[in-house]
Backbone as ProteinMPNN parsed JSONL, in Angstrom:
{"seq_chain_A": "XXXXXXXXXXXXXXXXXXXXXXXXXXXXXXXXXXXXXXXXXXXXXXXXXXXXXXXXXXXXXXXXXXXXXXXXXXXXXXXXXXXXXXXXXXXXXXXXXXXXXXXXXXXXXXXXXXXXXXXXXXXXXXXXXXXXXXXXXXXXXXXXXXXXXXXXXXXXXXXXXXXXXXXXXXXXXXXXXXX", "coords_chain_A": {"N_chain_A": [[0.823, -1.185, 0.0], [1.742, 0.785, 1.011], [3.798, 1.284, -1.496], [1.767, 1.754, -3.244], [0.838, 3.985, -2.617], [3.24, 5.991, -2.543], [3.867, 6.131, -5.461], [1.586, 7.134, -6.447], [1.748, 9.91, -5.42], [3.827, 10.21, -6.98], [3.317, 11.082, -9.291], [1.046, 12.809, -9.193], [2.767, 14.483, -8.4], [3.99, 15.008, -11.0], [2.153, 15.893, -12.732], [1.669, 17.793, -11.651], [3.825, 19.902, -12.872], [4.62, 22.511, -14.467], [2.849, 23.129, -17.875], [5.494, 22.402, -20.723], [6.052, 25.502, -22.391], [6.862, 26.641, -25.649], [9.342, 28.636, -27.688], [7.612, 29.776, -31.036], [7.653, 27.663, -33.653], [9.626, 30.055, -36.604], [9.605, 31.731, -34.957], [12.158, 34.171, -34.224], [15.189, 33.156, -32.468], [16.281, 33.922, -29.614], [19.463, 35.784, -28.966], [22.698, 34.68, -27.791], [25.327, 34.781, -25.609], [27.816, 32.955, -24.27], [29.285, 31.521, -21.139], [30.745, 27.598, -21.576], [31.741, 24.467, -22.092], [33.953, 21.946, -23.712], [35.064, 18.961, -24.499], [36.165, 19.232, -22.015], [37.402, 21.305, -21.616], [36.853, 25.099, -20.955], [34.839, 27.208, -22.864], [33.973, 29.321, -25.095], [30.142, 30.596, -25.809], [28.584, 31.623, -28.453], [25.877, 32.446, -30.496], [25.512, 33.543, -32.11], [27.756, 33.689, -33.793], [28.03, 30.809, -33.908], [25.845, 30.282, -35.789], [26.476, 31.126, -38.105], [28.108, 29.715, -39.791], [26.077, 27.848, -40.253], [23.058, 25.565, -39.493], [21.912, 25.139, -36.21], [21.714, 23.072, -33.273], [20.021, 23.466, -30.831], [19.819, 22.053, -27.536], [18.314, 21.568, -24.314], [18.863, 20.508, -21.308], [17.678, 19.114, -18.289], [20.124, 18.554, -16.058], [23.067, 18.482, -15.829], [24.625, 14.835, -15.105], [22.94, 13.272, -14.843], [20.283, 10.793, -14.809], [18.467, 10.574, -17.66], [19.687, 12.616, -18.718], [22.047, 12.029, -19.072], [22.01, 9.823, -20.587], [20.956, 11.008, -22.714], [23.127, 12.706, -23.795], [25.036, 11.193, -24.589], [23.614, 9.548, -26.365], [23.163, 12.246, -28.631], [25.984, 12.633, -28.858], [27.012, 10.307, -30.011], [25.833, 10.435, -32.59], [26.727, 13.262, -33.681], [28.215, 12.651, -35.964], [26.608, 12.681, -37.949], [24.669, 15.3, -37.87], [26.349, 16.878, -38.538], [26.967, 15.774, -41.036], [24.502, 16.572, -42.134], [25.428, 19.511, -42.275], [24.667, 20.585, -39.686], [25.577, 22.005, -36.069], [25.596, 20.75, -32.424], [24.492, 21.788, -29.71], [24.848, 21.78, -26.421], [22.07, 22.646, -23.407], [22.102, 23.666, -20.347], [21.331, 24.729, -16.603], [23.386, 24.22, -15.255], [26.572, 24.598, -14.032], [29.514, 26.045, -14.72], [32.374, 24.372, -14.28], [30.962, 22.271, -13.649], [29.281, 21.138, -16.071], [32.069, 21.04, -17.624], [33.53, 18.611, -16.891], [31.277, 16.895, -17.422], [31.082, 17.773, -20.063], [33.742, 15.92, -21.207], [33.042, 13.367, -19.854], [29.999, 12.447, -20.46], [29.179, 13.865, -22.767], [31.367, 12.729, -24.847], [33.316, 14.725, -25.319], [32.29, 15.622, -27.736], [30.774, 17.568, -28.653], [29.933, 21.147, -27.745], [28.379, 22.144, -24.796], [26.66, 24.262, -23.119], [26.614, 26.851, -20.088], [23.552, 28.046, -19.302], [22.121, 30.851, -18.646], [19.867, 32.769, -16.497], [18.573, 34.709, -18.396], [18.852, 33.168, -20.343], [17.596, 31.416, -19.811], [14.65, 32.022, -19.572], [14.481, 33.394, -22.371], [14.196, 31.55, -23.965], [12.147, 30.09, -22.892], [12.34, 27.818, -21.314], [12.45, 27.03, -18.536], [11.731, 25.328, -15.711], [10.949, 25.494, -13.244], [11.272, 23.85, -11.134], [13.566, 22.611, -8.763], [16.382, 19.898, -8.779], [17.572, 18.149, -6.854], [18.579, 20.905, -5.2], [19.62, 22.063, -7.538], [19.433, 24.605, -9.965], [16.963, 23.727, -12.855], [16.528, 23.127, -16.186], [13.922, 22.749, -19.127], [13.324, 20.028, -20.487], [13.869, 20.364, -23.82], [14.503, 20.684, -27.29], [15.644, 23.156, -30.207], [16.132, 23.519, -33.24], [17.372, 25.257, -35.014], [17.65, 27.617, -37.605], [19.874, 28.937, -39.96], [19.454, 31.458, -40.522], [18.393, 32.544, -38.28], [16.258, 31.725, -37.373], [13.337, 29.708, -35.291], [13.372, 26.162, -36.734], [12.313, 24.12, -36.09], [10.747, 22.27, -33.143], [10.949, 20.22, -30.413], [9.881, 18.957, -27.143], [10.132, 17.391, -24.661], [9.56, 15.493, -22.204], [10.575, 13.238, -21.912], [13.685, 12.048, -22.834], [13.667, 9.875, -24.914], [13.587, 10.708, -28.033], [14.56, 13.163, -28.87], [17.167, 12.791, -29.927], [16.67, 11.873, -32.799], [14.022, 12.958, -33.928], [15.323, 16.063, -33.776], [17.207, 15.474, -35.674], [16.074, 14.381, -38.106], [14.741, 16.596, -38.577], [16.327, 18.529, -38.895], [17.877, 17.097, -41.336], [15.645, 18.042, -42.909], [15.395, 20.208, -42.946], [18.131, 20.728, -44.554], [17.352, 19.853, -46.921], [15.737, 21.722, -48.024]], "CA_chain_A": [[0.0, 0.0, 0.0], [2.868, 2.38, 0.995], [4.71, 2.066, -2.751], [0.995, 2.663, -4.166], [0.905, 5.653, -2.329], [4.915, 6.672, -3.446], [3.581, 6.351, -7.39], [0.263, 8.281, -6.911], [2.544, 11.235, -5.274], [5.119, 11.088, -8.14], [2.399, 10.902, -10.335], [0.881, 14.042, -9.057], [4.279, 16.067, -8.693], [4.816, 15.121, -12.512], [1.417, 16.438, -13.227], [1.98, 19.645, -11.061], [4.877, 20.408, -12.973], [4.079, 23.599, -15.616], [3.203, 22.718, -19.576], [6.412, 23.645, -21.49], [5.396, 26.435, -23.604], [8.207, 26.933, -26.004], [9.002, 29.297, -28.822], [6.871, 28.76, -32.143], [8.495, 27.517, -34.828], [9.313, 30.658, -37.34], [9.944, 32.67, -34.039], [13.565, 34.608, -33.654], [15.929, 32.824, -31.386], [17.225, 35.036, -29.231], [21.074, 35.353, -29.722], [23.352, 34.938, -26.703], [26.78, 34.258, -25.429], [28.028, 32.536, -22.786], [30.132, 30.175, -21.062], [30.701, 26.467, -21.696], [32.768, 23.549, -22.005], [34.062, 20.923, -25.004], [36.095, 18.106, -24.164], [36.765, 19.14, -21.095], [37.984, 22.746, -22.131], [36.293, 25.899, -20.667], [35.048, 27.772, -23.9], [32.794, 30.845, -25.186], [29.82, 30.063, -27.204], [27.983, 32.385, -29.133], [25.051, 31.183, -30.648], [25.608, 34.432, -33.717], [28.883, 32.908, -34.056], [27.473, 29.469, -34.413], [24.721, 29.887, -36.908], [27.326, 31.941, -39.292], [28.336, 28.252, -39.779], [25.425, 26.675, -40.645], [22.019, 25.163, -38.462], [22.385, 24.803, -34.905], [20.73, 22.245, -32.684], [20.201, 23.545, -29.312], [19.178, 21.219, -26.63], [18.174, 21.953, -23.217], [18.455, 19.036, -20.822], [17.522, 19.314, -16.909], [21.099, 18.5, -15.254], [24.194, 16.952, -15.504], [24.789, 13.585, -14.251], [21.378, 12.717, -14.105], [20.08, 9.418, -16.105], [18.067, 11.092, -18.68], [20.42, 13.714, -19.15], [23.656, 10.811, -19.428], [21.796, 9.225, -22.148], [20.609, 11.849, -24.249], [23.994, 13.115, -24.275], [25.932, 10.055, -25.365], [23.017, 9.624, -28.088], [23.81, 13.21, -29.316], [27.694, 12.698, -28.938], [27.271, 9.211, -31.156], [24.985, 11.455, -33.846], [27.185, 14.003, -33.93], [28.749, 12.675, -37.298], [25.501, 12.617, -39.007], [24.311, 16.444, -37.912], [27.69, 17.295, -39.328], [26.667, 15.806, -42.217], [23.476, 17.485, -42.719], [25.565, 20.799, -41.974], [24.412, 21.517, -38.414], [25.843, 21.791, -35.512], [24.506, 20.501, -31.654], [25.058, 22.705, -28.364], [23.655, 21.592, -25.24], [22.723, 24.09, -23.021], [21.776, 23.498, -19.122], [21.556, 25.771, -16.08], [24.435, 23.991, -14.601], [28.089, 25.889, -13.749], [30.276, 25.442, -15.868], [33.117, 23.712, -13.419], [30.265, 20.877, -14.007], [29.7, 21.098, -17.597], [33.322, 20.858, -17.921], [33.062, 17.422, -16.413], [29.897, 16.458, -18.452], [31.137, 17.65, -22.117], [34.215, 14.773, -21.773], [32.114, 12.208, -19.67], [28.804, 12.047, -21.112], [29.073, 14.458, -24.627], [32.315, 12.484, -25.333], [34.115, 15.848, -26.134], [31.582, 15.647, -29.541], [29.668, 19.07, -28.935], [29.699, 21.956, -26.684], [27.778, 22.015, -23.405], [27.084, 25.849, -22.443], [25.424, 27.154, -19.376], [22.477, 28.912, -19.691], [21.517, 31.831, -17.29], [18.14, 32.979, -16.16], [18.15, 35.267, -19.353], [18.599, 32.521, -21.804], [16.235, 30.212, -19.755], [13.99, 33.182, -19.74], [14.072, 33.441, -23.845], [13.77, 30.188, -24.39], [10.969, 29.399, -22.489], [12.722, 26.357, -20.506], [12.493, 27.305, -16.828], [11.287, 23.882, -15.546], [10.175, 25.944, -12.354], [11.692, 23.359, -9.854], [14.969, 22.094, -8.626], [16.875, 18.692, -8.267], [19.278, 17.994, -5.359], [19.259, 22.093, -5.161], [19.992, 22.708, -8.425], [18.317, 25.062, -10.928], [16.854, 23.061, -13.855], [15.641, 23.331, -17.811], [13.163, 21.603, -19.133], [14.051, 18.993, -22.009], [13.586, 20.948, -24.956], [14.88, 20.976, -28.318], [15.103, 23.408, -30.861], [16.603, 23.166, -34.342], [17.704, 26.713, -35.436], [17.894, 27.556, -39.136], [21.212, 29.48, -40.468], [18.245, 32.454, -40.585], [17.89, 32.658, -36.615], [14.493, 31.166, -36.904], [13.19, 28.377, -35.385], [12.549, 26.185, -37.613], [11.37, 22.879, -35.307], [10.909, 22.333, -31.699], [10.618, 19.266, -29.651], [9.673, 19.28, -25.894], [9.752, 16.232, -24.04], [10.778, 15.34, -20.832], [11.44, 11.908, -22.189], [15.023, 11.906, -23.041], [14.489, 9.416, -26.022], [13.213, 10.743, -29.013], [15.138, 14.264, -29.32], [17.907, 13.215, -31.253], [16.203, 10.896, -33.976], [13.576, 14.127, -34.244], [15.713, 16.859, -34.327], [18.226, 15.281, -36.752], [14.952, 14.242, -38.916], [14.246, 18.064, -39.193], [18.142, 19.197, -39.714], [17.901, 16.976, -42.792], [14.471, 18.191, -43.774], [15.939, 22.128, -43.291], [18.965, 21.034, -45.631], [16.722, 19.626, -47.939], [15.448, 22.768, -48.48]], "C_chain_A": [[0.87, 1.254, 0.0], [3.439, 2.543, -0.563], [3.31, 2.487, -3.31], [1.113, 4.006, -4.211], [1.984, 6.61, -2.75], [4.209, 7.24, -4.747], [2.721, 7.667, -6.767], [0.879, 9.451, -6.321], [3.472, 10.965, -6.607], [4.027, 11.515, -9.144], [2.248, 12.239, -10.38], [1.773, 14.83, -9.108], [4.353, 16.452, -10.283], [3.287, 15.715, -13.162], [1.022, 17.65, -12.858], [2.959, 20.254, -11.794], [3.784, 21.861, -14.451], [3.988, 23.092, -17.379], [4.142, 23.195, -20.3], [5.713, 24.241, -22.439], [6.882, 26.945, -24.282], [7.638, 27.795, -27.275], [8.195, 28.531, -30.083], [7.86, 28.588, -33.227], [8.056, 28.764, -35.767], [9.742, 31.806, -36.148], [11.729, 33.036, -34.507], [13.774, 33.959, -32.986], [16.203, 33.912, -31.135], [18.632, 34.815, -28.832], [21.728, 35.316, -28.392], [24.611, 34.612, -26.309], [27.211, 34.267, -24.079], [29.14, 31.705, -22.633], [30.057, 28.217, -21.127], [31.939, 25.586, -21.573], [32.77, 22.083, -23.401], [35.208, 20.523, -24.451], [36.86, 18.382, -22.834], [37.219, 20.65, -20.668], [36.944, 23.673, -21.718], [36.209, 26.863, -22.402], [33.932, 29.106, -24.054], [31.769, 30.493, -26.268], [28.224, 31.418, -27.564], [26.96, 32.01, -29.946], [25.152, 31.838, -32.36], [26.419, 33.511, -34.539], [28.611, 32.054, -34.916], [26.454, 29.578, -35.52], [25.01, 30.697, -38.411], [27.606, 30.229, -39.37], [27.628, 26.92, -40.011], [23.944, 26.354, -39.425], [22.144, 25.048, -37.011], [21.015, 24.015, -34.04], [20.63, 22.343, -31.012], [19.4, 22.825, -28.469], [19.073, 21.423, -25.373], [18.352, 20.986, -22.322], [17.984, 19.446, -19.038], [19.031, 19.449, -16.332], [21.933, 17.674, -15.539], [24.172, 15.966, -14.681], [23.717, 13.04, -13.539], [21.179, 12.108, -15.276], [19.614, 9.59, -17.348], [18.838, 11.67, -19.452], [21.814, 13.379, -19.93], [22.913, 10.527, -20.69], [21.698, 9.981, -23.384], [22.284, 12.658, -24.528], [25.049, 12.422, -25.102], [25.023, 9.668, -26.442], [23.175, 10.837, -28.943], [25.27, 12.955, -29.669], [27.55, 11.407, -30.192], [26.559, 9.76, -32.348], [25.394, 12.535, -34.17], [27.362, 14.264, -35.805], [27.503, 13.106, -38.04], [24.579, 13.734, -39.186], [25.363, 17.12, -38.741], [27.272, 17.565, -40.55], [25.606, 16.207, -43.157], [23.946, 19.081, -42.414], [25.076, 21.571, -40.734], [25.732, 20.825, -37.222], [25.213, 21.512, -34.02], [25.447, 21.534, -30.732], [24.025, 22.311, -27.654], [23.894, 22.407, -24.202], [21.974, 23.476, -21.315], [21.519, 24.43, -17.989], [22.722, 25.292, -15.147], [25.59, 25.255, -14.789], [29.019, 25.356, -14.709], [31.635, 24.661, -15.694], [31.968, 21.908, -14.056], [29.913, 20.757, -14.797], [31.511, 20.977, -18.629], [33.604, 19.14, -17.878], [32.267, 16.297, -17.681], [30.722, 15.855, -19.9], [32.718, 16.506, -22.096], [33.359, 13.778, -20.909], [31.125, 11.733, -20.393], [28.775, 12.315, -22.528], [30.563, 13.417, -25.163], [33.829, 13.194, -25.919], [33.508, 16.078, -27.999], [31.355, 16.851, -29.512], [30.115, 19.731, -27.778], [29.13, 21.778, -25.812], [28.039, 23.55, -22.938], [25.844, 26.036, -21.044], [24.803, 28.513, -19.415], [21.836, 29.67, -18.251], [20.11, 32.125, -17.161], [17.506, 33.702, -17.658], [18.204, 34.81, -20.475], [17.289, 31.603, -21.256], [14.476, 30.439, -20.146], [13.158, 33.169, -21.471], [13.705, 32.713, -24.473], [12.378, 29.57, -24.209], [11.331, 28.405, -21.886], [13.127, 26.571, -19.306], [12.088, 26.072, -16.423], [10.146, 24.164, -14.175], [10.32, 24.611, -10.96], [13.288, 22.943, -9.578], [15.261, 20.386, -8.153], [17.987, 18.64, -8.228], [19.703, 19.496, -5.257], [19.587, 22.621, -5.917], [18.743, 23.195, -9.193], [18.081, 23.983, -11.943], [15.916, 23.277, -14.732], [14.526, 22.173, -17.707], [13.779, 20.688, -20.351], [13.226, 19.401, -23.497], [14.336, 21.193, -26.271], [15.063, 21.513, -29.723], [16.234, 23.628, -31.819], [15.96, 24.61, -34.941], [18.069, 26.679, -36.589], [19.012, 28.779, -39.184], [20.428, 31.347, -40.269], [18.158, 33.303, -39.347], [16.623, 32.426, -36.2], [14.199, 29.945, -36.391], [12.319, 27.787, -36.33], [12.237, 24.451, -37.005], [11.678, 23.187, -33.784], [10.213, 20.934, -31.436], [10.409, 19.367, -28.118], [8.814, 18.574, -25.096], [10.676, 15.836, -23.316], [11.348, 14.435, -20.95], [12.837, 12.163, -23.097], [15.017, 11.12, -24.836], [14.259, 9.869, -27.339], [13.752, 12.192, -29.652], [16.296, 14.285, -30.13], [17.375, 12.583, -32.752], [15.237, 12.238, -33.997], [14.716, 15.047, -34.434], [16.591, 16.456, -35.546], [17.467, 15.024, -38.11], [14.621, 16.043, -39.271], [15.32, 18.916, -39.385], [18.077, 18.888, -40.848], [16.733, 18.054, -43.588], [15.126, 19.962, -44.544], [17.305, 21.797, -44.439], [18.622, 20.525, -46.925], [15.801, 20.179, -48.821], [15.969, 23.504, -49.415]], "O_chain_A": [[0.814, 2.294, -0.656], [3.583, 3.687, -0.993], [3.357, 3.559, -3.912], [1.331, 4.848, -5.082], [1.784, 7.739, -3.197], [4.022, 8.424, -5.028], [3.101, 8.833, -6.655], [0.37, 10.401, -6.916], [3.723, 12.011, -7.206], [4.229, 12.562, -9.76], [2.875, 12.96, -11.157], [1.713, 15.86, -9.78], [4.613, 17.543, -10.791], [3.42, 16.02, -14.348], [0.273, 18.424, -13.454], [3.115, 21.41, -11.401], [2.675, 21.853, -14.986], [4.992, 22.745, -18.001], [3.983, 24.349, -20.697], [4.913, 23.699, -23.202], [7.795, 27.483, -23.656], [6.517, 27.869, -27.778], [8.074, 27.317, -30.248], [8.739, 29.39, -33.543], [6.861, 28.963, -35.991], [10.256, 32.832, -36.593], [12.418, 32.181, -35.064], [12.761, 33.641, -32.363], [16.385, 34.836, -31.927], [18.973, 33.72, -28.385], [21.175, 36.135, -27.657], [25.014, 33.795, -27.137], [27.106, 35.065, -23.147], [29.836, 31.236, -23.534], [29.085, 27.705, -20.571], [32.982, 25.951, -21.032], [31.789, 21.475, -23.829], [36.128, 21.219, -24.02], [37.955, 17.885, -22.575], [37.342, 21.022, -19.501], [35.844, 23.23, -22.049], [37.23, 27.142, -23.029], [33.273, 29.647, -23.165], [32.131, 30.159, -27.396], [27.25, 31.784, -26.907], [27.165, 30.836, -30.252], [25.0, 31.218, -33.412], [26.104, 32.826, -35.512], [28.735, 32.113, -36.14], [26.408, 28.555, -36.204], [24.28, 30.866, -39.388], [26.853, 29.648, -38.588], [27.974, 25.739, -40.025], [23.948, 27.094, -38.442], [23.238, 24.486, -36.97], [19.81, 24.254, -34.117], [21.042, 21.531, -30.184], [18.187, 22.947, -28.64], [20.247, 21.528, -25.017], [17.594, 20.125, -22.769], [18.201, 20.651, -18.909], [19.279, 20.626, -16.07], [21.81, 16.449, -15.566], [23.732, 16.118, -13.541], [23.513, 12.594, -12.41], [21.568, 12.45, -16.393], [20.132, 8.932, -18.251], [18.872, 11.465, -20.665], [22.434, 13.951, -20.827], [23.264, 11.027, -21.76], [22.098, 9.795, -24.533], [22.441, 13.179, -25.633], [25.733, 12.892, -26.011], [25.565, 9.425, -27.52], [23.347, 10.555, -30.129], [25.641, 13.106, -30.833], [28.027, 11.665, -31.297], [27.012, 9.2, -33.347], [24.681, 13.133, -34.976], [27.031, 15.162, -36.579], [27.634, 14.058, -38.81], [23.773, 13.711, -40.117], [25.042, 17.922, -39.618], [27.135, 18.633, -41.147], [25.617, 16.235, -44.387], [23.052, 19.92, -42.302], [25.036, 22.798, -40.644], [26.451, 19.829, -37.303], [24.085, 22.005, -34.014], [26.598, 21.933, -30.904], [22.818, 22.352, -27.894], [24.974, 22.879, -23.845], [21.112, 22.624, -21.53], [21.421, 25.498, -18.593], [22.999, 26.055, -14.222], [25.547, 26.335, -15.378], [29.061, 24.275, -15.296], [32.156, 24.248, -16.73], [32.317, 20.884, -14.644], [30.027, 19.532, -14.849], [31.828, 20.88, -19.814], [33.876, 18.543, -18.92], [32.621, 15.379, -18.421], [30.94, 14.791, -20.48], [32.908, 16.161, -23.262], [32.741, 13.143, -21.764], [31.257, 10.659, -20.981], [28.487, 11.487, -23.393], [30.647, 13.607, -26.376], [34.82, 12.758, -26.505], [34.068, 16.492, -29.014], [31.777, 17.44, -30.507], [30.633, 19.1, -26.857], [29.256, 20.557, -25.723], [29.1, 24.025, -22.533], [24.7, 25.588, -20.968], [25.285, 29.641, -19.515], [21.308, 29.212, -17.238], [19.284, 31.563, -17.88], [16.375, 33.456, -18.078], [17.866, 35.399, -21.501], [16.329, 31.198, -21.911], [13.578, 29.741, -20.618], [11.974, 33.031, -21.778], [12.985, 32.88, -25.458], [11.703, 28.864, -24.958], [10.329, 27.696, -21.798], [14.282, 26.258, -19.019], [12.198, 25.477, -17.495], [9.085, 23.581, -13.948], [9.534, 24.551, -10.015], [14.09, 23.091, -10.499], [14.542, 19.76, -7.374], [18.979, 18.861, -8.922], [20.915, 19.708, -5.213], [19.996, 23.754, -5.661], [17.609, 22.716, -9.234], [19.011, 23.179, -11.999], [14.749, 23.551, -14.452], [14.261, 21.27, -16.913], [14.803, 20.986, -20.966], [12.267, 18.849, -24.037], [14.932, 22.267, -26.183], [14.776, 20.72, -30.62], [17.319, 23.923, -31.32], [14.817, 24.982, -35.209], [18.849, 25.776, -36.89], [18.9, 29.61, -38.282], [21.123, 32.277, -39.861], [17.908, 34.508, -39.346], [16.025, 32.726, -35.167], [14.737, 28.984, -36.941], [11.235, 28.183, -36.758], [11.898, 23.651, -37.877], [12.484, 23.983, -33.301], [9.205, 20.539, -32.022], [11.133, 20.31, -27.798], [7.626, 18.704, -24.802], [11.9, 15.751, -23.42], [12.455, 14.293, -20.431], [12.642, 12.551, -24.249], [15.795, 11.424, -25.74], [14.984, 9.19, -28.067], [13.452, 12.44, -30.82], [16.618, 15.225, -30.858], [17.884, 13.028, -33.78], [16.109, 13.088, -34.181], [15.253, 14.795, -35.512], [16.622, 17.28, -36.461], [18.016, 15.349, -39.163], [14.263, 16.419, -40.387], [15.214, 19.972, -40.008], [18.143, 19.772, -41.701], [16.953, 18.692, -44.617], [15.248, 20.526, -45.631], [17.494, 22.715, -45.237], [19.348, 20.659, -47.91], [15.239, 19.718, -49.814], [15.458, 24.585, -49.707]]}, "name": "protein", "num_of_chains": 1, "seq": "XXXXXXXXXXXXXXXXXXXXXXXXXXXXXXXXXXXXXXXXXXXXXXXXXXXXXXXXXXXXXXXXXXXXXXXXXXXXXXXXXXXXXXXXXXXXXXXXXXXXXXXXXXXXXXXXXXXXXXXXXXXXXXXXXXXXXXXXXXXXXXXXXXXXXXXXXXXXXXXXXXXXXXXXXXXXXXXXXXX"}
């Protein structure tokens, strides 16, 4: 009787949580620059920068070193090649520090992609506040949006489930270079 009772509270927490409302596709990104980490390396990432260069695939995840967050990053890091090859690039962005995104982008990203952290005024623009914390930390929501060379979005995904954001967004990288 006690684990029923466990579920029907998670249940409810996960149905207290807020509906992500994310930009619409066709919206402006809004442009920003910040700190991050690749392979281990403290770096600067610009998102202008980045989309002089082609598509960009920004991903939001909740938190480092959390199970969802491990996987979807080692399925981005192994899909790297194949955004490449549709001409984009991925950046995952978190509200972690960047001492622990340093960590992350060689553990989990493999040193494949960036890993930047995202302040209140990108979480803000984005629309990916999550509006709670785990273990104390701030946290996004799991959102993914696939930025056209343009600064528009031109898809969005936004699902807390971890598995289906890189097989979607990389499905709508091709579609945008098949344009």
């Amino acid at each position: 009787m006690r684990a029923f009772a466990t579920i029907i509270a998670a249940a409810a927490t996960l149905a207290a949580l807020p509906a992500a409302a994310t930009l619409a596709t066709g919206a402006k990104a809004p442009t920003f620059s910040t700190r991050g980490a690749m392979a281990g390396k403290v770096i600067s990432v610009d998102l202008a920068k980045e989309l002089r260069r082609g598509p960009v695939v920004l991903y939001f995840f909740p938190a480092a070193f959390t199970g969802g967050c491990n996987a979807e990053a080692r399925a981005f890091a192994e899909a790297v090649p194949q955004f490449e090859a549709a001409g984009a690039r991925v950046i995952g962005m978190s509200a972690d520090d960047v001492p622990t995104l340093q960590k992350f982008s060689s553990s989990e990203c493999a040193g494949k992609f960036a890993v930047a952290s995202a302040g209140p005024r990108v979480i803000a623009g984005y629309d990916v506040a999550l509006g709670q914390a785990i273990k104390g930390r701030n946290v996004t929501s799991r959102t993914s949006y696939v930025i056209g060379r343009d600064g528009r979005i031109a898809f969005v995904h936004a699902d807390m489930n971890p598995a289906e954001h890189v097989q979607t967004t990389l499905a709508a990288v091709k579609r945008l270079a098949a344009r």
